[in-house]
GUROKOL-364077 format. One record per residue (C-alpha): residue in one letter; x, y, z; chain. Coordinates in Angstrom, 2 decimals, m for minus. Each point is the difference from the previous one (the first is absolute). Example, Ala and Ser with C-alpha at 12.3 -4.5 7.8 and 13.67 -1.06 7.14 Angstrom:
BEGIN
+----+---------+---------+---------+----+
| aa |       x |       y |       z | ch |
+----+---------+---------+---------+----+
|  a |   12.30 |   m4.50 |    7.80 |  A |
|  s |    1.37 |    3.44 |   m0.66 |  A |
+----+---------+---------+---------+----+
//
This chain:
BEGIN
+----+---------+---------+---------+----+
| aa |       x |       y |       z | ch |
+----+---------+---------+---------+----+
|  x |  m17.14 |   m8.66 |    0.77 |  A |
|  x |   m0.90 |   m2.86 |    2.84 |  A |
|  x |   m0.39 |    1.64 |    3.20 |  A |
|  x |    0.66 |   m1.95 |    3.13 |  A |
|  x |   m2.59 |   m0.19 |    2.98 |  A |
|  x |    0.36 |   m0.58 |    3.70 |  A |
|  x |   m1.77 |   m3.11 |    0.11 |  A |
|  x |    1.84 |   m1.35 |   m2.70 |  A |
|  x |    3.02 |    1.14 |    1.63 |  A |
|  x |   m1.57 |   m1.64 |    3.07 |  A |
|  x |   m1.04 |   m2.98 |   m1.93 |  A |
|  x |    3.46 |   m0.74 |   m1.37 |  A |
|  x |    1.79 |    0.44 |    3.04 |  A |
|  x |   m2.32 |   m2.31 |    1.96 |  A |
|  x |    0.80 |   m2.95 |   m2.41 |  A |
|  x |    3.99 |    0.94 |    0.31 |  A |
|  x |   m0.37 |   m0.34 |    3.98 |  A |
|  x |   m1.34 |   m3.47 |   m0.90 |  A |
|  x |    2.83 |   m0.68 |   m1.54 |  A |
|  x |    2.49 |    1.32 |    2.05 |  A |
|  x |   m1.16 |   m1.76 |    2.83 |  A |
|  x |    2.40 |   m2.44 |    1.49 |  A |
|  x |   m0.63 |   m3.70 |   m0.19 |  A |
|  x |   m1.60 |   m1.67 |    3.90 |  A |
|  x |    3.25 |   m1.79 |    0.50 |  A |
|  x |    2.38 |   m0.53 |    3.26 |  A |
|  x |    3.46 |    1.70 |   m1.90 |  A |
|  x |   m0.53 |    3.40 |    0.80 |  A |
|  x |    3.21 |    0.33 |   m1.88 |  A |
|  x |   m2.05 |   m0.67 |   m3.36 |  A |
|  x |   m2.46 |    2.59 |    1.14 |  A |
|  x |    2.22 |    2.40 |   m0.11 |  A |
|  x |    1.34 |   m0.84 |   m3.26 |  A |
|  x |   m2.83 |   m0.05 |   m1.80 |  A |
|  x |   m1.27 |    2.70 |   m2.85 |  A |
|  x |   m2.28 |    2.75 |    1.92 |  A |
|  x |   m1.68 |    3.11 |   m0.97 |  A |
|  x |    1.43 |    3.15 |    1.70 |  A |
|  x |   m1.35 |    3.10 |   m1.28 |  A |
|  x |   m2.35 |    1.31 |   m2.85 |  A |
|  x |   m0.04 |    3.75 |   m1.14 |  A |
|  x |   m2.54 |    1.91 |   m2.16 |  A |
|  x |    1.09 |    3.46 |   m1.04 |  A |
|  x |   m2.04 |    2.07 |   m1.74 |  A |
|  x |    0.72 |    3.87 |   m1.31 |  A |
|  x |   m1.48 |    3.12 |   m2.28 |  A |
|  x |    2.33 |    2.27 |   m1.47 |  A |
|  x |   m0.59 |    3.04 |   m2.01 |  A |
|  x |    1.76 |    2.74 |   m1.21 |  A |
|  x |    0.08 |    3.14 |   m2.14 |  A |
|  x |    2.47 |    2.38 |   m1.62 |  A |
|  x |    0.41 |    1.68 |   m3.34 |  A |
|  x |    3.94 |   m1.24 |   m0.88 |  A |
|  x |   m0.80 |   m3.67 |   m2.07 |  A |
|  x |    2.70 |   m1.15 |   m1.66 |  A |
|  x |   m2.42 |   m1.19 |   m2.87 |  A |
|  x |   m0.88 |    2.91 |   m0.68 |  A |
|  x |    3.53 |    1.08 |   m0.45 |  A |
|  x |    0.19 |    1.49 |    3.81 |  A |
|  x |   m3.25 |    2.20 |   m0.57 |  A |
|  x |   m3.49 |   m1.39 |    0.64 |  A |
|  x |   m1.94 |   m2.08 |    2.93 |  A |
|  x |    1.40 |   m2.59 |    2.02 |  A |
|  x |   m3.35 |   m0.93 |    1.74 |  A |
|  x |    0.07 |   m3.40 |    0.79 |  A |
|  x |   m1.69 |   m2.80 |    2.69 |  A |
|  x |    1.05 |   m3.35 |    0.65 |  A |
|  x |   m1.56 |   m2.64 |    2.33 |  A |
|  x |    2.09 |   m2.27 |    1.16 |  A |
|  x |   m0.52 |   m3.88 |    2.31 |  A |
|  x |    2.31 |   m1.84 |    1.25 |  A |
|  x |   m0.29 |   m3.52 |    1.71 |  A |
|  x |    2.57 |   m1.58 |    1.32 |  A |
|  x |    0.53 |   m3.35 |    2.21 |  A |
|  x |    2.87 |   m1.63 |    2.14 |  A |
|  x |    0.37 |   m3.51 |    0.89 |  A |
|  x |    3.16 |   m1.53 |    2.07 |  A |
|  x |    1.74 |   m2.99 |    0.78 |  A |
|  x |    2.63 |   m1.56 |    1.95 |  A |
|  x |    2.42 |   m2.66 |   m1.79 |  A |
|  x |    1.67 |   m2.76 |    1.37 |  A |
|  x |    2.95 |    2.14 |    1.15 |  A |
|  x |   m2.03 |    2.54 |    1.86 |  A |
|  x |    0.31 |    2.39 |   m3.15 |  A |
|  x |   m3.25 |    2.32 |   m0.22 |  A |
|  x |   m1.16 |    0.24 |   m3.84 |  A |
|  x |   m1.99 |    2.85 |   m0.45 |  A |
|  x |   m2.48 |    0.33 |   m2.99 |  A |
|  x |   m1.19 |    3.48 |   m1.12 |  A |
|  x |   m2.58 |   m0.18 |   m2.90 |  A |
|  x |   m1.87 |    3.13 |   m1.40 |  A |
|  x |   m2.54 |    0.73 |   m2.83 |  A |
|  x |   m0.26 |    3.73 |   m0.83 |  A |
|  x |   m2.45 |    2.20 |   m2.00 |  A |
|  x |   m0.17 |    3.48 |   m1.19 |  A |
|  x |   m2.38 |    1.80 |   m2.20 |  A |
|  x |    0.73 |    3.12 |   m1.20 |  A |
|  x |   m1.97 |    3.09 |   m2.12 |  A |
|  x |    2.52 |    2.73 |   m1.29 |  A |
|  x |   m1.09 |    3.06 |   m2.30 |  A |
|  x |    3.69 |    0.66 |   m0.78 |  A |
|  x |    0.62 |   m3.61 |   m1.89 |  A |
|  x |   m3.11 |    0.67 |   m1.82 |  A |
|  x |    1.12 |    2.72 |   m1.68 |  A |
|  x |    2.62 |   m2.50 |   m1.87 |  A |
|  x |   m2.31 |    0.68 |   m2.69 |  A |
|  x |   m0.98 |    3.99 |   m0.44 |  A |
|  x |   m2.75 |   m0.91 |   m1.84 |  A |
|  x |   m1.72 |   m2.43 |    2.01 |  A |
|  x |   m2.49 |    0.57 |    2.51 |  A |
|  x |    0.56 |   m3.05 |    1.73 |  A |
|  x |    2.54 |   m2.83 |   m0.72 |  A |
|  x |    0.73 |   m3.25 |    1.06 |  A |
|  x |    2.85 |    1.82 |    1.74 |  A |
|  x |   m2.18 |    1.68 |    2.54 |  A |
|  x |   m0.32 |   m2.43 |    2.72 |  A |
|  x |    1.82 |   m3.24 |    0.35 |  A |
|  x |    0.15 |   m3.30 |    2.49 |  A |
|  x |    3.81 |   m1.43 |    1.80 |  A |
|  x |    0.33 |   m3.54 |    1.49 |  A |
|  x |    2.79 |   m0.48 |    1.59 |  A |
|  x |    0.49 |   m3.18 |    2.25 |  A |
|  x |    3.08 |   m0.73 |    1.74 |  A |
|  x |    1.61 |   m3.45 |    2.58 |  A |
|  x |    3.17 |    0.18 |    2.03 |  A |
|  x |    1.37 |   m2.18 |    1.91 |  A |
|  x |    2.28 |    0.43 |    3.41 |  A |
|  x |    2.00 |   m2.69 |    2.01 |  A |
|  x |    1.08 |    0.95 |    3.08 |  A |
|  x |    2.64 |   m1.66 |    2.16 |  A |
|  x |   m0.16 |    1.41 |    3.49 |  A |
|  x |    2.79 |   m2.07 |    2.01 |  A |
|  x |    2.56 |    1.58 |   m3.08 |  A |
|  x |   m1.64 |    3.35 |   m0.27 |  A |
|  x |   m0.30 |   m0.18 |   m3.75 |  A |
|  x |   m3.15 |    0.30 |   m2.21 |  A |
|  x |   m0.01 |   m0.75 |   m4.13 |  A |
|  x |   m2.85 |    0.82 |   m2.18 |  A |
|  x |   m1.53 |   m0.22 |   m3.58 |  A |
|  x |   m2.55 |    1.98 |   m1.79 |  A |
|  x |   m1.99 |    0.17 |   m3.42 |  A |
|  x |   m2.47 |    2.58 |   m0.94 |  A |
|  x |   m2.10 |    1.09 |   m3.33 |  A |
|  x |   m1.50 |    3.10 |   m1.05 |  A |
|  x |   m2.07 |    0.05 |   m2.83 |  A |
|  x |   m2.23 |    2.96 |   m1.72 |  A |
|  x |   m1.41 |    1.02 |   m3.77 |  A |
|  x |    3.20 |    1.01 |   m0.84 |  A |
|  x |    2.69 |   m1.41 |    3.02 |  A |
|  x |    1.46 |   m3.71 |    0.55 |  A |
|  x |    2.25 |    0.45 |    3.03 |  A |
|  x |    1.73 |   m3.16 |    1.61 |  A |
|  x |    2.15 |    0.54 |    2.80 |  A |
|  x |    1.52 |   m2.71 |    2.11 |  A |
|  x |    2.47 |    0.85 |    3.07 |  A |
|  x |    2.54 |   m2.22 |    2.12 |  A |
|  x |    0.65 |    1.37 |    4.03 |  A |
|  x |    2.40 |   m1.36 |    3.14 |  A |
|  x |    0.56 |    1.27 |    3.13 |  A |
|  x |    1.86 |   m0.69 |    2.76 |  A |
|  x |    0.38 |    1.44 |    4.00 |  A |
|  x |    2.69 |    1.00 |    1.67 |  A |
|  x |    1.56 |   m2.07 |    2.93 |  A |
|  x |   m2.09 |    1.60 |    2.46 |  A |
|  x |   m2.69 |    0.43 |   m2.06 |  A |
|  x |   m0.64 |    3.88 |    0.45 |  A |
|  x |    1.07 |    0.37 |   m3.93 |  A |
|  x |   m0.92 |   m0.95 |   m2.99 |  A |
|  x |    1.74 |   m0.56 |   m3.47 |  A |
|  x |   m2.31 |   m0.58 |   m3.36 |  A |
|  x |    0.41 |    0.02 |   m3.70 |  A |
|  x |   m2.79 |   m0.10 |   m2.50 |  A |
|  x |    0.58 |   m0.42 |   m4.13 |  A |
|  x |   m3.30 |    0.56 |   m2.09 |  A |
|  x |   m0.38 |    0.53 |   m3.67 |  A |
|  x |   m3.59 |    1.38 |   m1.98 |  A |
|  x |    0.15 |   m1.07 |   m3.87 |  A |
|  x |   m2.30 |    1.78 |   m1.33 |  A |
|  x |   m1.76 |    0.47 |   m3.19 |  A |
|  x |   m1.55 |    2.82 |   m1.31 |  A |
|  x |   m2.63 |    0.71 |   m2.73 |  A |
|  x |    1.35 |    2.82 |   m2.27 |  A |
|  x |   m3.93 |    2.19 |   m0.21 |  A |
|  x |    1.25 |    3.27 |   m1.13 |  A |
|  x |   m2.17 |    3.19 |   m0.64 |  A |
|  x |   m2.22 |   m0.36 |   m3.01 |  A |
|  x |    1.30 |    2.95 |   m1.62 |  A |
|  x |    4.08 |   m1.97 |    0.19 |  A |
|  x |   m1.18 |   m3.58 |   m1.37 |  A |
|  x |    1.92 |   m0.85 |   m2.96 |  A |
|  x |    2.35 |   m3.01 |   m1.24 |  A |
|  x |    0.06 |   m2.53 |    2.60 |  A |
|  x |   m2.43 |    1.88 |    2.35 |  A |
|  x |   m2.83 |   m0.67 |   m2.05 |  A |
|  x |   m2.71 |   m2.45 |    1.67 |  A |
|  x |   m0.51 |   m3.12 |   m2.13 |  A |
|  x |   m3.78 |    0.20 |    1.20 |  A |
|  x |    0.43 |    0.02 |    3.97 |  A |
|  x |    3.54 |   m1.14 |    0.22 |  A |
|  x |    2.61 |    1.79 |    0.97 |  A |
|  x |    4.04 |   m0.53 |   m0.22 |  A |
|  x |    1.77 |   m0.84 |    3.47 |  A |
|  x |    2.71 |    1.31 |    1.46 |  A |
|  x |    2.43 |   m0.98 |    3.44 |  A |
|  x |    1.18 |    1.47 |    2.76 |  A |
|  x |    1.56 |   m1.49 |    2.33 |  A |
|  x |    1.36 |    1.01 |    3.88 |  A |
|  x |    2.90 |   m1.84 |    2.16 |  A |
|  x |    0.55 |    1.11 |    3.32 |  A |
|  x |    1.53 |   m1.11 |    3.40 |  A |
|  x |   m1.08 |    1.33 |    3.77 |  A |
|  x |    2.29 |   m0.20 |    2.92 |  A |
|  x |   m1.01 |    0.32 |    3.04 |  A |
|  x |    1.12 |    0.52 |    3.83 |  A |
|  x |   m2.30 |    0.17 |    3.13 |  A |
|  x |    1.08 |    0.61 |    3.39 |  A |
|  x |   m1.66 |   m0.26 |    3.57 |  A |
|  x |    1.86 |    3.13 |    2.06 |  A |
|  x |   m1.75 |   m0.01 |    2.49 |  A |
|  x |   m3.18 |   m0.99 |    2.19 |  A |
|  x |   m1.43 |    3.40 |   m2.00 |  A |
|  x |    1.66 |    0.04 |   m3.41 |  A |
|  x |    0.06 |   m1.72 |   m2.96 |  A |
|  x |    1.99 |    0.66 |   m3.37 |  A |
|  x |    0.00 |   m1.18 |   m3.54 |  A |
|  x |    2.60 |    1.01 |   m2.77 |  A |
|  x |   m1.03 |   m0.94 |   m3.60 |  A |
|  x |    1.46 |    0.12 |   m3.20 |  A |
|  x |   m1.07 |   m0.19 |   m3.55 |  A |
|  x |    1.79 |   m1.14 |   m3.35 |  A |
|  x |   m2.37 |    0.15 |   m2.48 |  A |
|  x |    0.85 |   m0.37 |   m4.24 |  A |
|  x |   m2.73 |    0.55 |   m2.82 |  A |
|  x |    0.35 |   m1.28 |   m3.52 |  A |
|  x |   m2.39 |    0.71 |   m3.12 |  A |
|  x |   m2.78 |    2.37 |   m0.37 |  A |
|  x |   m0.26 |    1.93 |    3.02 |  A |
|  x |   m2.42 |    3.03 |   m0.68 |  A |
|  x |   m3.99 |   m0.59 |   m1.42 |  A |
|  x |   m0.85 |   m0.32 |   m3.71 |  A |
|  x |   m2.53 |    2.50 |    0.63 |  A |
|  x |    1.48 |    2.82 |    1.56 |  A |
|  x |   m0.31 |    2.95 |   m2.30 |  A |
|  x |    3.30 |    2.59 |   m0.42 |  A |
|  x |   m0.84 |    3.26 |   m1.58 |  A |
|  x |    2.70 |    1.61 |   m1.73 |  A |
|  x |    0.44 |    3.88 |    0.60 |  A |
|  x |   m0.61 |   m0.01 |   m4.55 |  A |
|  x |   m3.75 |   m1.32 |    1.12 |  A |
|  x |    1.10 |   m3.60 |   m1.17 |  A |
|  x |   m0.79 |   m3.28 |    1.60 |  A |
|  x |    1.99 |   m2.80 |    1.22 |  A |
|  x |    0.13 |   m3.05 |    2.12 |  A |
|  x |    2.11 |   m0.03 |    3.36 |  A |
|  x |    3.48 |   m1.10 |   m1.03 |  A |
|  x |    1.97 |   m1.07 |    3.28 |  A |
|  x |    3.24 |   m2.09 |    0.64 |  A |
|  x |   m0.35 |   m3.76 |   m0.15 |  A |
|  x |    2.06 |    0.08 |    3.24 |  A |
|  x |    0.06 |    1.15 |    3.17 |  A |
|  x |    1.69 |   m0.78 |    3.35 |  A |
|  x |   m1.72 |    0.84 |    3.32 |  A |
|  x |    1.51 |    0.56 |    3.74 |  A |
|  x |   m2.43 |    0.81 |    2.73 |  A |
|  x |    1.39 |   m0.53 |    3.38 |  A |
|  x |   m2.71 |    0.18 |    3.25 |  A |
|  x |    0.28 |    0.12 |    3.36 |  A |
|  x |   m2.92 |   m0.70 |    2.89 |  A |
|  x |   m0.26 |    0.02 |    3.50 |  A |
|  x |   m2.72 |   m1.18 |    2.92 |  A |
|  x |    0.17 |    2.27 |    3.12 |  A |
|  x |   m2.36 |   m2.12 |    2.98 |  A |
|  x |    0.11 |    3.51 |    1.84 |  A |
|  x |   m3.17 |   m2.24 |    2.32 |  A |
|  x |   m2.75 |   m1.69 |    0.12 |  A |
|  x |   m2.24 |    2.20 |   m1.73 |  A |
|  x |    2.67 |    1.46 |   m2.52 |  A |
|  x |    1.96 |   m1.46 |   m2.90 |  A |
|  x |    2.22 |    2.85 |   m2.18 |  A |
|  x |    0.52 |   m1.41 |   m3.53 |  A |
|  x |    1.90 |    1.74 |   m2.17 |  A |
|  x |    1.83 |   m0.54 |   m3.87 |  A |
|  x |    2.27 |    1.86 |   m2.03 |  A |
|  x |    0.84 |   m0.87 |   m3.46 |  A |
|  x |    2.72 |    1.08 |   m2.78 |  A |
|  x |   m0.41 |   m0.95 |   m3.26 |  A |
|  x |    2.18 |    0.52 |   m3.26 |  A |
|  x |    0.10 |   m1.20 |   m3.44 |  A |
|  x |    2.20 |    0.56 |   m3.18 |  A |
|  x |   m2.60 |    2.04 |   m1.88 |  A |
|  x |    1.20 |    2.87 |    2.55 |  A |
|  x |   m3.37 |   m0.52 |    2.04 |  A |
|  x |    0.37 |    0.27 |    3.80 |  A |
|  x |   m2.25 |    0.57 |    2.72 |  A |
|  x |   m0.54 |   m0.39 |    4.01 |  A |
|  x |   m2.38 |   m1.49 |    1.87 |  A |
|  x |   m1.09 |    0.51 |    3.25 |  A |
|  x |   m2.94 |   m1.23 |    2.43 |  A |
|  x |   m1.40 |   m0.19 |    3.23 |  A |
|  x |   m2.85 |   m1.99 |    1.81 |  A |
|  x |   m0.61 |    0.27 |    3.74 |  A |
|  x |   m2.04 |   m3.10 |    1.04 |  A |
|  x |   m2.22 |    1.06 |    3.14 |  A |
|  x |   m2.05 |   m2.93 |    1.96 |  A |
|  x |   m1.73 |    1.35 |    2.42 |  A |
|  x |   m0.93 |   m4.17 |    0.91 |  A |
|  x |    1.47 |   m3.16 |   m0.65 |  A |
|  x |   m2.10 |   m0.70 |   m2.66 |  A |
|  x |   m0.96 |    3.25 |   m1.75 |  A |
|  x |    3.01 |    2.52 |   m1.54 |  A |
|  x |   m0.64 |    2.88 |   m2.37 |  A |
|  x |    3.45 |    1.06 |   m2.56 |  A |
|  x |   m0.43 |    3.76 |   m1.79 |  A |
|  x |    2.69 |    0.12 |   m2.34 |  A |
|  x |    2.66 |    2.79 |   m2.06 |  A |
|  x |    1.52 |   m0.77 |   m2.55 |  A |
|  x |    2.63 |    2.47 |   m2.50 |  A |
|  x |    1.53 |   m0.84 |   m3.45 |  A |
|  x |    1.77 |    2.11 |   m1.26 |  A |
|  x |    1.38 |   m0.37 |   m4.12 |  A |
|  x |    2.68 |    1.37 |   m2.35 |  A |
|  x |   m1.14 |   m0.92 |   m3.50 |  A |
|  x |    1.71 |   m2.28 |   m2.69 |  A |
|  x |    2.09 |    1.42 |   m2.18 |  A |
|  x |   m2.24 |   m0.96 |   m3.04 |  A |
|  x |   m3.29 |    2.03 |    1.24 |  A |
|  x |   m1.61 |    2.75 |   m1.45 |  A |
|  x |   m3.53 |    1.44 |    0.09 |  A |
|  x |   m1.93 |    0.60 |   m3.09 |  A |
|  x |    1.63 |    1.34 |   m2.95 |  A |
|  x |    3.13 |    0.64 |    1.58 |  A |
|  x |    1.46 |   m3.01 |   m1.36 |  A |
|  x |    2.17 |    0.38 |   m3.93 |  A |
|  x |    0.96 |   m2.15 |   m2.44 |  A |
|  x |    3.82 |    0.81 |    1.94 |  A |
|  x |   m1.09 |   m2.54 |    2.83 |  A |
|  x |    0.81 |   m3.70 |   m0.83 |  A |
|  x |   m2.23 |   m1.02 |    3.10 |  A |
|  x |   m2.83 |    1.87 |    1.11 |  A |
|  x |   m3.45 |   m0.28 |    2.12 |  A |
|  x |   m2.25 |    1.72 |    1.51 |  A |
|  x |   m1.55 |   m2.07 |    3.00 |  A |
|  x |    0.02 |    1.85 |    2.75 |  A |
|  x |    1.15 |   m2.76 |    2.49 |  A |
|  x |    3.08 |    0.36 |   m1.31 |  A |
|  x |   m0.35 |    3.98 |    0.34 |  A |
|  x |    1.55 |    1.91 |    3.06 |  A |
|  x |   m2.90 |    0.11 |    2.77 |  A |
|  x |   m0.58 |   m0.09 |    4.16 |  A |
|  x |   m2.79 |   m2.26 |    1.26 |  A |
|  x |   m1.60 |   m0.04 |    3.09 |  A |
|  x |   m2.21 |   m2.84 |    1.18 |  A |
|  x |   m1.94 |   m0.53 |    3.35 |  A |
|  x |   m2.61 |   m1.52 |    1.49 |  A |
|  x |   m1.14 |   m2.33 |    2.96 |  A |
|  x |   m0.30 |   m4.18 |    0.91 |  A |
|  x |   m1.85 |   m1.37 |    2.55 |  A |
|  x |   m0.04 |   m3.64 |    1.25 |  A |
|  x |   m1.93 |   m1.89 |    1.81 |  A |
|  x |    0.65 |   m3.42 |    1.68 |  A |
|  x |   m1.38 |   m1.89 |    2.50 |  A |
|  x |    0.69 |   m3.89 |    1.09 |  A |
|  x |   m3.58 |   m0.66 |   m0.10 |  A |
|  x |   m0.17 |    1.46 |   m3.45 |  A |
|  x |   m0.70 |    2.89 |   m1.58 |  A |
|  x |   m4.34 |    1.06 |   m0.53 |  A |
|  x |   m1.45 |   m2.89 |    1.84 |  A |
|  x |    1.63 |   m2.69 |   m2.57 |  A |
|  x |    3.14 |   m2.37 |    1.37 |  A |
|  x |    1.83 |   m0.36 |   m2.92 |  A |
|  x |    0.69 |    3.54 |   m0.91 |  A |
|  x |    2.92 |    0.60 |    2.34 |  A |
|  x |    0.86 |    3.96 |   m1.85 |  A |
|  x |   m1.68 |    2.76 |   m1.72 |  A |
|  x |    2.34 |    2.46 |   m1.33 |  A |
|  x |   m1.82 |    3.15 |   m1.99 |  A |
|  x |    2.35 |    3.05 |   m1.17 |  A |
|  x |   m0.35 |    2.76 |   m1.76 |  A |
|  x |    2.62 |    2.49 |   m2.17 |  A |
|  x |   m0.18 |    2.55 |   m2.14 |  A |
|  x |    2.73 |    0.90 |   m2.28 |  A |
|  x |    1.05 |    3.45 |   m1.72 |  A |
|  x |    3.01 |    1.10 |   m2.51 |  A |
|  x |    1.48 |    3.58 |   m0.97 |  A |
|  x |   m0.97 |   m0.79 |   m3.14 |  A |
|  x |   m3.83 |   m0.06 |    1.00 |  A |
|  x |   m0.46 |   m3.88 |    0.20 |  A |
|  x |   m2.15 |   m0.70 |    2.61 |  A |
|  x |   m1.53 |   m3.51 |    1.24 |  A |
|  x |   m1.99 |   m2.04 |    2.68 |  A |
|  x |    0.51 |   m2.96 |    1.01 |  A |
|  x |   m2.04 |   m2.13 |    2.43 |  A |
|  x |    0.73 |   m3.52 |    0.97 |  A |
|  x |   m1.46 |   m3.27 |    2.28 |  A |
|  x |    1.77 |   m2.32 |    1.75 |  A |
|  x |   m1.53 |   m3.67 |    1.16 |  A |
|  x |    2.17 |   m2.40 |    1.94 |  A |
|  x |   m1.39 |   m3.18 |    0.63 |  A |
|  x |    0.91 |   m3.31 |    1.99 |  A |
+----+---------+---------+---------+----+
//
């Protein structure tokens, strides 16, 4: 995996300024029009996490896993001929993971190709905002691809204010086609599930979905946002690999529906309670048609004890009522015509908390101009059914 440095961050950035500089001419109109850089962002984050519930394992076994994860992202804007502001949003995104639980695919093998795996996943939207008709219409294509995922998502979005511009209306379509390579557990390969040296058959699966959206200025000191989900999946929706142990001792491969229909609805709010607080809270229902339902619900105090500096601890509880088609291990009998036993799809309550901080100054952040934000939190993560996991993540905002 390629990692990116500072300096080449710094490098790459300098040579976009060049660019985006404006042309010495007298039409200050043009200057404004033209392309410029606004913003760069480097995130970079270490997860790990442990438990004793994998799904590959047919809901018995280690889930340790670690994944590393950068993402860079830049933003470049420009003003058309009718004063419409194009906005450009272009990321590149990597992730390297290590996970004992997928290497156990194969009983017998001590280590597998399985065991640790690289993601790519870059992504470009486009906004165009008009602001003298309050309306804003975007576009967006991404791509996801791994050893044994293809994902290609693309998304259409429009908004548009309220007369007096204290609310906001927005709709957002996306679809993911995705295709799937069928690696089932050694012990299960037969027929068509025999590898033909390293290749494996394909399958799809594929998600439709639609977000609405309202947000509303109350107030000087509150702020609300309504959202709602419809969200349709077609094709092979649980893993190849997932492991169901029958309560006769026998072995089979997750068998799901090829459909399901989702319905979260969210709501969040801002409270400015002053100058040196900010309440931010969200609460979330969600409900599908595999009988799977659960609530959501978080909090995260900002606190800035200066203008430029703020710190954000964080609560956060999910709470779960389990699918209809779950079962641990070797509860499951040849009576069930779908069956798993992943444990995300299990009844559980989750807790997760931790702490932000932020730092930015006009002058820059550590003695360097162009780094305008650091942003560094911390969370740690724990499940009732003894999934636990850290998380620890870096912000950089640069301009």
């Amino acid at each position: 995996m390629k990692k990116l440095t500072l300096a080449t961050i710094a490098l790459y950035l300098g040579i976009l300024s060049v660019f985006a500089q404006p042309l010495k001419q007298n039409d200050s109109a043009y200057k404004k029009r033209k392309l410029s850089f606004e913003e760069a962002n480097l995130i970079s984050s270490y997860y790990q996490q442990d438990g004793n519930n994998s799904s590959i394992t047919g809901g018995i076994g280690t889930e340790k896993l670690t994944d590393l994860s950068t993402q860079f992202s830049i933003k470049l804007t420009k003003v058309d001929r009718k004063w419409r502001k194009h906005t450009f949003d272009l990321e590149m995104g990597i992730d390297h993971y290590t996970s004992a639980s997928s290497d156990r695919i194969d009983l017998k093998a001590n280590s597998s190709a399985s065991y640790n795996d690289t993601r790519f996943y870059p992504s470009a939207n486009w906004s165009m905002e008009n602001e003298k008709k309050g309306t804003t219409v975007g576009a967006g294509g991404s791509l996801s691809v791994e050893f044994d995922y293809v994902s290609v998502g693309g998304q259409f979005n429009a908004s548009k204010k309220t007369k007096d511009k204290s609310g906001e209306w927005g709709v957002k379509v996306f679809t993911y086609l995705d295709n799937l390579k069928m690696i089932l557990p050694v012990e299960l390969r037969s027929g068509p599930f025999i590898p033909r040296g390293t290749q494996y058959p394909w399958t799809d699966r594929n998600t439709f979905g639609t977000s609405l959206s309202y947000t509303q200025i109350v107030n000087t000191k509150l702020q609300l946002a309504l959202l709602a989900d419809v969200i349709f999946q077609q094709g092979f929706l649980g893993l190849p690999f997932h492991r169901v142990y029958f309560s006769d001792n026998s072995v089979h491969m997750e068998n799901l529906p090829t459909t399901r229909w989702k319905i979260p609805v969210s709501l969040r709010f801002s409270y400015f309670a002053s100058d040196h607080l900010i309440l931010r809270g969200y609460y979330r229902y969600y409900q599908d048609d595999w009988d799977l339902s659960a609530h959501t619900l978080s909090i995260e105090p900002v606190i800035k004890p200066t203008a430029f500096f703020s710190i954000s601890p964080f609560y956060r509880l999910y709470v779960q009522q389990a699918t209809k088609y779950f079962a641990p291990y070797q509860v499951h009998t040849a009576a069930n015509r779908f069956y798993t036993s992943n444990f995300d799809l299990s009844s559980f309550t989750s807790h997760f908390f931790g702490s932000g901080m932020r730092l930015a100054t006009p002058g820059g952040v550590l003695g360097w101009s162009k780094l305008s934000a650091l942003e560094l939190r911390y969370g740690h993560y724990t499940r009732t059914n003894n999934l636990v996991s850290d998380v620890i993540s870096l912000n950089l905002t640069l301009r």
